[in-house]
C-alpha positions in Angstrom: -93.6 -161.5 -171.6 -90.9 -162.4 -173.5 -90.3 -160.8 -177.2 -89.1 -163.2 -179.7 -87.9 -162.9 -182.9 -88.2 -165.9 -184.9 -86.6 -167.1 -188.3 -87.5 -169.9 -191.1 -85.2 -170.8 -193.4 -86.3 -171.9 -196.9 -86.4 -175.7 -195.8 -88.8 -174.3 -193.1 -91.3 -172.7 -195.9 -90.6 -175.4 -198.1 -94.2 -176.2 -199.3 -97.2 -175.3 -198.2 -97.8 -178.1 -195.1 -94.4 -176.7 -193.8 -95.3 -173.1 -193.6 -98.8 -174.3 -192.1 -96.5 -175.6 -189.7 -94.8 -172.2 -189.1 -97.4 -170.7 -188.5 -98.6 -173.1 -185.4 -95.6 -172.5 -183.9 -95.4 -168.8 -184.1 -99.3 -169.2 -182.8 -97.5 -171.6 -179.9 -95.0 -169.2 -179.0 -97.9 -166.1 -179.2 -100.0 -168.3 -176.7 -97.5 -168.7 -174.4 -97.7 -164.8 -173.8 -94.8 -164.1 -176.0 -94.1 -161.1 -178.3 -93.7 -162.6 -181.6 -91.1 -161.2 -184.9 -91.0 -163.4 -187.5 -88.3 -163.1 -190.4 -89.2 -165.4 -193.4 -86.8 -167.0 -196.3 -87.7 -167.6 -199.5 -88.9 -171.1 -199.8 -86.3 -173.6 -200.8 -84.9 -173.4 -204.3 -86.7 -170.6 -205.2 -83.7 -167.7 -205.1 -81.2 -170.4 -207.4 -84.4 -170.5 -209.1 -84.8 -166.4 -209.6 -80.9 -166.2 -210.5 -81.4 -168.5 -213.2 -84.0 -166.7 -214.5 -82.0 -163.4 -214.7 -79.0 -165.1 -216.0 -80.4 -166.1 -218.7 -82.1 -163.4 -219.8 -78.4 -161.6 -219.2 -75.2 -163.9 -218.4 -73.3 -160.4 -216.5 -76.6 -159.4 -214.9 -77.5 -155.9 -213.2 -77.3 -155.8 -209.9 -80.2 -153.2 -209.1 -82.4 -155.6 -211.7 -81.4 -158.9 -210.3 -82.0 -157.7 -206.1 -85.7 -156.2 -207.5 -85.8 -160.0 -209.2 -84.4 -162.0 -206.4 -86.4 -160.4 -203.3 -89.7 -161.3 -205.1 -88.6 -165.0 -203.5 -89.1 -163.6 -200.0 -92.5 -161.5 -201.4 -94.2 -164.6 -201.7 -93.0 -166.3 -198.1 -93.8 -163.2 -195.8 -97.7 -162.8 -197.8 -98.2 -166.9 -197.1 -97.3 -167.1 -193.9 -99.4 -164.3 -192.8 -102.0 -165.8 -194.4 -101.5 -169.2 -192.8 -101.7 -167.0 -189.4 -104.8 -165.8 -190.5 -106.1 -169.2 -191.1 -105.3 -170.0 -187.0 -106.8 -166.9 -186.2 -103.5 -165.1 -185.2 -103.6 -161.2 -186.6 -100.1 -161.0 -188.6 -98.9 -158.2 -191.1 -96.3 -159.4 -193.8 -93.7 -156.5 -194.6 -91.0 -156.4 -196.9 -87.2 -155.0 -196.3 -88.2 -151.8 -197.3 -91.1 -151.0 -195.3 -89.7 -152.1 -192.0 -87.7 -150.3 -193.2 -84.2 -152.2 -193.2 -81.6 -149.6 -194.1 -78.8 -150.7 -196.1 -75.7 -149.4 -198.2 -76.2 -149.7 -201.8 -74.0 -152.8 -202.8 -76.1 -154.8 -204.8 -76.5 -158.8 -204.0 -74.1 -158.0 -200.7 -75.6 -155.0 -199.1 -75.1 -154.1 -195.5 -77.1 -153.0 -193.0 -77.1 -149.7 -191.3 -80.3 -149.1 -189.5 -83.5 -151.1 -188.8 -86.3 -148.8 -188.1 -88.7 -150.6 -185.5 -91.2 -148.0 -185.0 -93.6 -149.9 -186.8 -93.0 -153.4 -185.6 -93.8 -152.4 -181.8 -97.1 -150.6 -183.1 -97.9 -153.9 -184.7 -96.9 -155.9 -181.4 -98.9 -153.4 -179.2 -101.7 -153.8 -181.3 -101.5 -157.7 -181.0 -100.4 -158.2 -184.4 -97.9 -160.6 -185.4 -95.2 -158.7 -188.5 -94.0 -161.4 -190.6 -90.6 -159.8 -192.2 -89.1 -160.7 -195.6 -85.4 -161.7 -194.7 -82.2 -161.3 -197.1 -83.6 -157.8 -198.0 -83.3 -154.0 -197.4 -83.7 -150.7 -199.1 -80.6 -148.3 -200.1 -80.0 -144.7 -199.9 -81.6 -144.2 -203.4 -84.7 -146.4 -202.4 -83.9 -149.1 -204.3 -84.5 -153.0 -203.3 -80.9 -154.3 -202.0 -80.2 -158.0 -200.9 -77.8 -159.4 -198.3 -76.1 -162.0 -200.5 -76.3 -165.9 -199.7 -77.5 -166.4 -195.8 -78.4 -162.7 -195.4 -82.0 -164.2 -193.7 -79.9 -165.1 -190.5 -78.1 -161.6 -190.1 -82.3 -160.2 -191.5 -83.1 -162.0 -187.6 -80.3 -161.1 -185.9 -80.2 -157.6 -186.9 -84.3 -157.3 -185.6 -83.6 -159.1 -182.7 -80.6 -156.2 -182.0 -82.9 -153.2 -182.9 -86.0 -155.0 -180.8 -83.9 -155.6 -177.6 -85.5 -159.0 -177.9 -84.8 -161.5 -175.7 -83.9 -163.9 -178.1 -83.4 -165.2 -181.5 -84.3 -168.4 -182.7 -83.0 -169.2 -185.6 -85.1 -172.6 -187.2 -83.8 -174.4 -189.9 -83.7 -178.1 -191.1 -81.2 -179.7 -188.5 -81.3 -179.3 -184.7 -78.4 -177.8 -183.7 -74.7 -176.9 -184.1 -72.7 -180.7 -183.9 -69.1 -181.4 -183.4 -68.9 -182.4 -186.9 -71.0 -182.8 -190.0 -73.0 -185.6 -189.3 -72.5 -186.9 -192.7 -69.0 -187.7 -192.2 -69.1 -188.5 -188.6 -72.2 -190.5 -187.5 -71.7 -190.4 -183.5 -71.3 -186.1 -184.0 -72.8 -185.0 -180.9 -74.8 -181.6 -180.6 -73.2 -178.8 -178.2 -75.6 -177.6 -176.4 -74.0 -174.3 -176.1 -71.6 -172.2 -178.1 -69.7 -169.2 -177.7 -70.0 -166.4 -180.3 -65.8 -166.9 -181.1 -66.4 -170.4 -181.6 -69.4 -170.2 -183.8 -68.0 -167.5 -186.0 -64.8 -169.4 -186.7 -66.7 -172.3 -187.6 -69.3 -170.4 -189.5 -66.1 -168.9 -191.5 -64.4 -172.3 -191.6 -67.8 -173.8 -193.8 -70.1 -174.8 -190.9 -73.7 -174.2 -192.8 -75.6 -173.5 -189.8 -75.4 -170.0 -189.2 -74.4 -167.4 -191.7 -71.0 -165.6 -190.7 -72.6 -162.0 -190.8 -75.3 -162.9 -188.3 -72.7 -164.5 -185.7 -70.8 -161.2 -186.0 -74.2 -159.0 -185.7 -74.8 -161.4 -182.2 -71.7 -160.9 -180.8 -71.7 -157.3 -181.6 -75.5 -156.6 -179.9 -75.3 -159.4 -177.6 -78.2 -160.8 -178.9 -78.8 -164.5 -177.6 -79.0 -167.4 -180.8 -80.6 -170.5 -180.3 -80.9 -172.6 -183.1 -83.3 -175.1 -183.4 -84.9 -177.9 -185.8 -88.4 -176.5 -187.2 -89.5 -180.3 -187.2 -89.1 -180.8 -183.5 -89.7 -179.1 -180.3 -86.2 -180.2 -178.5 -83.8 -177.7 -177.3 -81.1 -177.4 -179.9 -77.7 -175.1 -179.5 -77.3 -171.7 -177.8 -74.9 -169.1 -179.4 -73.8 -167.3 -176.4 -71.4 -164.6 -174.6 -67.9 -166.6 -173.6 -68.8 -166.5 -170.0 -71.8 -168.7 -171.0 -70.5 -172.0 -172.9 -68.5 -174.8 -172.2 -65.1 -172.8 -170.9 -63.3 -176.3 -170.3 -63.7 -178.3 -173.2 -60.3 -177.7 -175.3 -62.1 -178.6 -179.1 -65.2 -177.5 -179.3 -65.9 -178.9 -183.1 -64.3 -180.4 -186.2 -65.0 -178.5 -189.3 -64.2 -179.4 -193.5 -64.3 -177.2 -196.3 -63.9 -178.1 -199.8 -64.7 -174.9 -201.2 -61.0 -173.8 -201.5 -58.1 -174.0 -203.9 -54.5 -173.0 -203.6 -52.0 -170.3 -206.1 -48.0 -171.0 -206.0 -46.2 -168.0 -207.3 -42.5 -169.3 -207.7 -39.5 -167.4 -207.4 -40.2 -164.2 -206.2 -38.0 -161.5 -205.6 -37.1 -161.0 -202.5 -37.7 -157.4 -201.5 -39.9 -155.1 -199.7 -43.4 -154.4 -201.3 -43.5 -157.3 -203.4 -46.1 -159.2 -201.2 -48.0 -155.3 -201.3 -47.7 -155.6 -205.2 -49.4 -159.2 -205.4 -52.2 -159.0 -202.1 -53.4 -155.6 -203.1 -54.9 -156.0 -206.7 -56.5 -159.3 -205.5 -58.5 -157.5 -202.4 -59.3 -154.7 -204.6 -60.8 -157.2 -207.1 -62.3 -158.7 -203.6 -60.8 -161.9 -204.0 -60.6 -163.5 -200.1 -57.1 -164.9 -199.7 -56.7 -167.4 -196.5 -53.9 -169.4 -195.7 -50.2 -167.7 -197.2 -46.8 -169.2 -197.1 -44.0 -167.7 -197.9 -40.8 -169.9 -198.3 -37.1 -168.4 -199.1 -34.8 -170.4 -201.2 -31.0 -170.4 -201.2 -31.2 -168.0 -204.4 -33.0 -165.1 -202.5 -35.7 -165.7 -204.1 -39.0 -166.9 -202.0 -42.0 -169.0 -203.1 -45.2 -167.3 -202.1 -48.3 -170.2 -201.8 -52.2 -169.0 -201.0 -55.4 -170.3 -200.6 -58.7 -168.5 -202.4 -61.7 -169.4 -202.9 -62.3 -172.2 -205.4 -65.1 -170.0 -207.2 -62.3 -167.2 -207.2 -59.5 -169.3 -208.5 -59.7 -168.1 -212.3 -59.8 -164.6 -211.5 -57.1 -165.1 -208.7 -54.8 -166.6 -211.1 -55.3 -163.8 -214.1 -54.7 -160.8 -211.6 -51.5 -163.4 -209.8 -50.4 -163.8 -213.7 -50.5 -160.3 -214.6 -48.7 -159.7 -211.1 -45.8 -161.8 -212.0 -44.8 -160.2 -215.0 -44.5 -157.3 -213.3 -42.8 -158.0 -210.6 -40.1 -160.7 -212.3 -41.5 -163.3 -210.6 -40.9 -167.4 -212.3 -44.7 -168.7 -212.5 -47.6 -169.1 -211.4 -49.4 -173.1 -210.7 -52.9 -173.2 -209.3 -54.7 -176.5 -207.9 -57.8 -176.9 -206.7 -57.9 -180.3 -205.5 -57.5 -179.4 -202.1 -59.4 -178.6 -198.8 -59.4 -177.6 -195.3 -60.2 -179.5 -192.2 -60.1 -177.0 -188.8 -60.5 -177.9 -185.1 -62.1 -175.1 -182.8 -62.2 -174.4 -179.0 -62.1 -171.7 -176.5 -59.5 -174.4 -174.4 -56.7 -173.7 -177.0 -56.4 -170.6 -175.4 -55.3 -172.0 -171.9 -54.0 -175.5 -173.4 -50.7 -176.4 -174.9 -50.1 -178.8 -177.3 -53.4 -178.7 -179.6 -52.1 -178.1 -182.7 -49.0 -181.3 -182.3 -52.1 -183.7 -181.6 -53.9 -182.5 -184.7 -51.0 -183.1 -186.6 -50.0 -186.1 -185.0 -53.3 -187.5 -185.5 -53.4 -186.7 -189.4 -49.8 -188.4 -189.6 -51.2 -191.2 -188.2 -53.9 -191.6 -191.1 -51.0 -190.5 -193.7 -52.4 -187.7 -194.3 -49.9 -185.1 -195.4 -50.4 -180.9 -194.5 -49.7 -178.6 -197.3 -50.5 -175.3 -195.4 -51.3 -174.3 -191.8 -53.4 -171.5 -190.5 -53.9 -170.5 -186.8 -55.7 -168.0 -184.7 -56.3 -167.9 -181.0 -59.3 -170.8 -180.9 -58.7 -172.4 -184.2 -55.8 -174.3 -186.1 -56.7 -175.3 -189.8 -54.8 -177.8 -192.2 -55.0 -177.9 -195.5 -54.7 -181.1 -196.9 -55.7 -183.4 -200.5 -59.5 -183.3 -200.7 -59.5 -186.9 -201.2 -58.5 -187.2 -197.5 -60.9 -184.7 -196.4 -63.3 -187.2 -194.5 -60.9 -189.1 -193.7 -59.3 -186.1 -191.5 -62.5 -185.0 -190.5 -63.0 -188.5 -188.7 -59.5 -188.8 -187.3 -59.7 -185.9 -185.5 -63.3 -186.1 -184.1 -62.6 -189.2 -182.8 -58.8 -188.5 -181.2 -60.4 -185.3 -179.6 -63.0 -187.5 -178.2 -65.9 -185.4 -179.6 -68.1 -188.2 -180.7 -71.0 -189.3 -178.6 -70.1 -192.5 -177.0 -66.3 -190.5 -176.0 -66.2 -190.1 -172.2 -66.4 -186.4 -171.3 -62.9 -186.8 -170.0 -61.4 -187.2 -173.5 -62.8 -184.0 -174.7 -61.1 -181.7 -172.2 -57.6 -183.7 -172.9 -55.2 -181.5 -174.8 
């Protein structure tokens, strides 16, 4: 018998006819002999919904009061879908964060977790009963209701699946695997059938919506086998797996675009040690996430200093760069936000030269022109106008040979 833990995203739970749909296939997977987890969403809309609703009782919020408002969304999903178990004659027990329990720290709206208790859930399993888990939530040190921030359902599964020793964790959501690109942009995207962790996470990080970057950490941590898969169809879909597992030769693995950037310029800056110090430090204490940095020196000894941030973050990035200047003798400071990133990921760049000239050759070729570059061991990103964004996306799908109809050939080419 093989234990299972099993998630459903918000699209999954979506209305009533969908979570009667859950619950057949958590009664499919039971009657195939297999120990069954599930970890439940709220259903779609419903968390914007609840933030709404606190935000406009108070605009700052309180982050103790808005998790105990939020995780009600989740309160409703676990109680329904063990009722729609009970409806097929399956036995199933809903439980909320705290009475698993799942241990968190006490960071409010980000929590993380520290320790899933899974005495219960065996004596559930043993007993034939099927727990149906409330995802995106936890308890903290002072007993209080804590949520995982935006995603936290998959690292909710992930984290189970860990503390079970399950044999896997399928992760069901509204598309039916991880794809070379956004299908939106690039019609012949083909789904990989398997992933490495690496690979997954760097997409995951680089705006890929499939997975949530926590969970792919958690999985690569624990080992824990992902597969993610369509809740509307019964087809294989794509397995996050250890390195030794996926696709080793092909050089690209998947194109990835994210708009959700924007990019600070602090001109003329002295040139001397602990200026950088002076500028980065204030912005990751105010927990501002800075990407891409380029640091250019003029004939003046002076340097320009150019970042990327998050585009939600740009207002606060460029009070705390502002105030930063000032102090440091600095020119000015020019923010933009019409930007974005476009990223190309493989395990092969490790082995294969030349992989970041053909993505840049290929964007010339389009006239498309890079304002930034960042690198790591399987990834190279660009960041480019965001009015080329799709444009780039395409160009380099289709000159990496990802698409569907591209013979397999092309996709191990450097």
């Amino acid at each position: 018998m093989a234990l299972l833990v099993q998630k459903f995203g918000g699209t999954s739970v979506g209305d009533v006819d969908r979570i009667r749909n859950v619950a057949r296939r958590v009664a499919a997977s039971r009657q195939r002999g297999d120990g069954v987890v599930v970890v439940v969403s709220a259903m779609a809309g419903e968390t914007d919904r609840l933030l709404a609703l606190g935000r406009s009782v108070t605009p700052q919020g309180d982050g103790r009061e808005m998790d105990q408002l939020v995780a009600t969304g989740e309160q409703v999903s676990v109680a329904l879908v063990a009722m729609a178990l009970h409806a097929l004659g399956v036995p199933a027990r809903s439980l909320l964060g705290l009475q698993v329990p799942v241990r968190t720290d006490g960071a409010f709206g980000r929590a993380r977790i520290t320790e899933v208790g899974t005495a219960q859930l065996r004596a559930l399993l043993d007993e034939g009963i099927v727990p149906v888990v409330a995802g995106f939530q936890g308890v903290g040190p002072d007993g209080s209701v804590t949520t995982l921030g935006r995603g936290g359902s998959d690292t909710s599964a992930v984290a189970l699946a860990a503390a079970m020793r399950a044999d896997v964790c399928e992760i069901y959501t509204d598309v039916d695997g991880v794809y070379t690109a956004d299908p939106a942009i690039c019609s012949n995207a083909r789904k990989i059938p398997r992933i490495s962790y690496e690979e997954m996470l760097e997409l995951a990080s680089l705006g890929a919506k499939v997975l949530q970057t926590r969970s792919v950490e958690l999985a690569m941590k624990y080992g824990v086998a992902v597969h993610v898969r369509s809740s509307f169809s019964d087809g294989e879909g794509t397995w996050v797996v250890g390195e030794e597992s996926a696709l080793e030769s092909v050089v690209v693995a998947g194109v990835t675009a994210d708009r959700n950037v924007a990019k600070l310029a602090v001109r003329a800056v002295p040139d001397r040690p602990g200026v950088c110090a002076a500028l980065f430090e204030p912005l990751a204490a105010a927990g501002i996430c800075v990407d891409m940095i380029i640091q250019n020196v003029s004939v003046d000894g002076t340097t320009d200093l150019t970042f990327t941030v998050p585009r939600a973050d740009l207002l606060r990035a460029r009070t705390i760069a502002e105030r930063v200047v000032s102090e440091i003798g600095a020119r000015a400071v020019h923010a933009e936000e019409s930007v974005a990133k476009v990223s190309i990921v493989g395990l092969g760049m490790r082995s294969h030269a030349g992989v970041a000239a053909r993505m840049f050759r290929l964007l010339a070729a389009e006239g498309i022109n890079i304002e930034a570059i960042s690198t790591s061991e399987i990834k190279v990103s660009c960041l480019v106008r965001d009015r080329y964004l799709e444009l780039a996306v395409r160009a380099l799908h289709d000159g990496f040979g990802l698409g569907r109809d591209a013979p397999e050939t092309d996709a191990e080419r450097a």
